[in-house]
N, C-alpha and C positions, 0 to 999 in steps of 0.2 A: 232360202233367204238370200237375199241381193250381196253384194260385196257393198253395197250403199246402206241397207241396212242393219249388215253386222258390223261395220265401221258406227253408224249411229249408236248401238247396240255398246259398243266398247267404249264412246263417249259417255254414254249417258250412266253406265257401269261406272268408271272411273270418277263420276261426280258425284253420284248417290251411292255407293255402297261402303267409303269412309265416312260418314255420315251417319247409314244406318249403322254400319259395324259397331261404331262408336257409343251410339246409343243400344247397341244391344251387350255393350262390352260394361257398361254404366249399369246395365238393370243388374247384373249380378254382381255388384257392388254391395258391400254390407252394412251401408247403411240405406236406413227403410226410405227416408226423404229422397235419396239420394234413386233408389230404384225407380219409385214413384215417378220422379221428375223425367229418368226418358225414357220410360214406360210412356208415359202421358206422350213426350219427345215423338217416339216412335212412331204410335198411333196416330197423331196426327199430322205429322211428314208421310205418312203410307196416305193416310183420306186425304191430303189435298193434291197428292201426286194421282190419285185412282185415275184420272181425269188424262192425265199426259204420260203416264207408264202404256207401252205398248205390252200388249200379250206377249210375247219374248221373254221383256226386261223381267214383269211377273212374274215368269216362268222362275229366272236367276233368284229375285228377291226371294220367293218362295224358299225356291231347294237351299239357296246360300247364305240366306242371314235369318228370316226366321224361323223354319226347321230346326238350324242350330240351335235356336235362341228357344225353341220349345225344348231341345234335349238336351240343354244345359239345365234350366230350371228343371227337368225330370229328376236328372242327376243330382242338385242339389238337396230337391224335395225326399229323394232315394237316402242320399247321402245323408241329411238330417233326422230322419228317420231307423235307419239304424244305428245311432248315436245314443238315441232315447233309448 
């Protein structure tokens, strides 16, 4: 990668991943509306970016926000579960 495109790379990081954070920091939130809403949020900020995210930035979304965002909800589904 170019020092042109890992500087894109760190722009493009720095504008979208407070944003997605944010909205993956809201779905685990406890209330169900409140999930729902950036859940919905998140999916489609991911579909209308598919278009202008380069394979890199993918790469980041993937392993940094929603990897997390599936082994938070594992954990909670885990965690709620042995509760019962």
């Amino acid at each position: 990668m170019t020092e042109k495109e890992q500087w894109k790379l760190s722009v493009l990081k720095g504008l979208w991943f407070p944003i997605l954070t944010t909205c993956t920091n809201l779905v685990m939130d406890r209330s169900s509306h409140l999930q729902k809403e950036a859940l919905d949020t998140f999916f489609s900020i991911l579909d209308c970016a598919v278009s202008h995210f380069s394979a890199d930035l993918w790469r980041e979304v993937l392993s940094q926000v929603f990897l997390p965002l599936l082994e938070d909800i594992n954990l909670a589904l885990v965690t709620s579960y042995k509760l019962l």
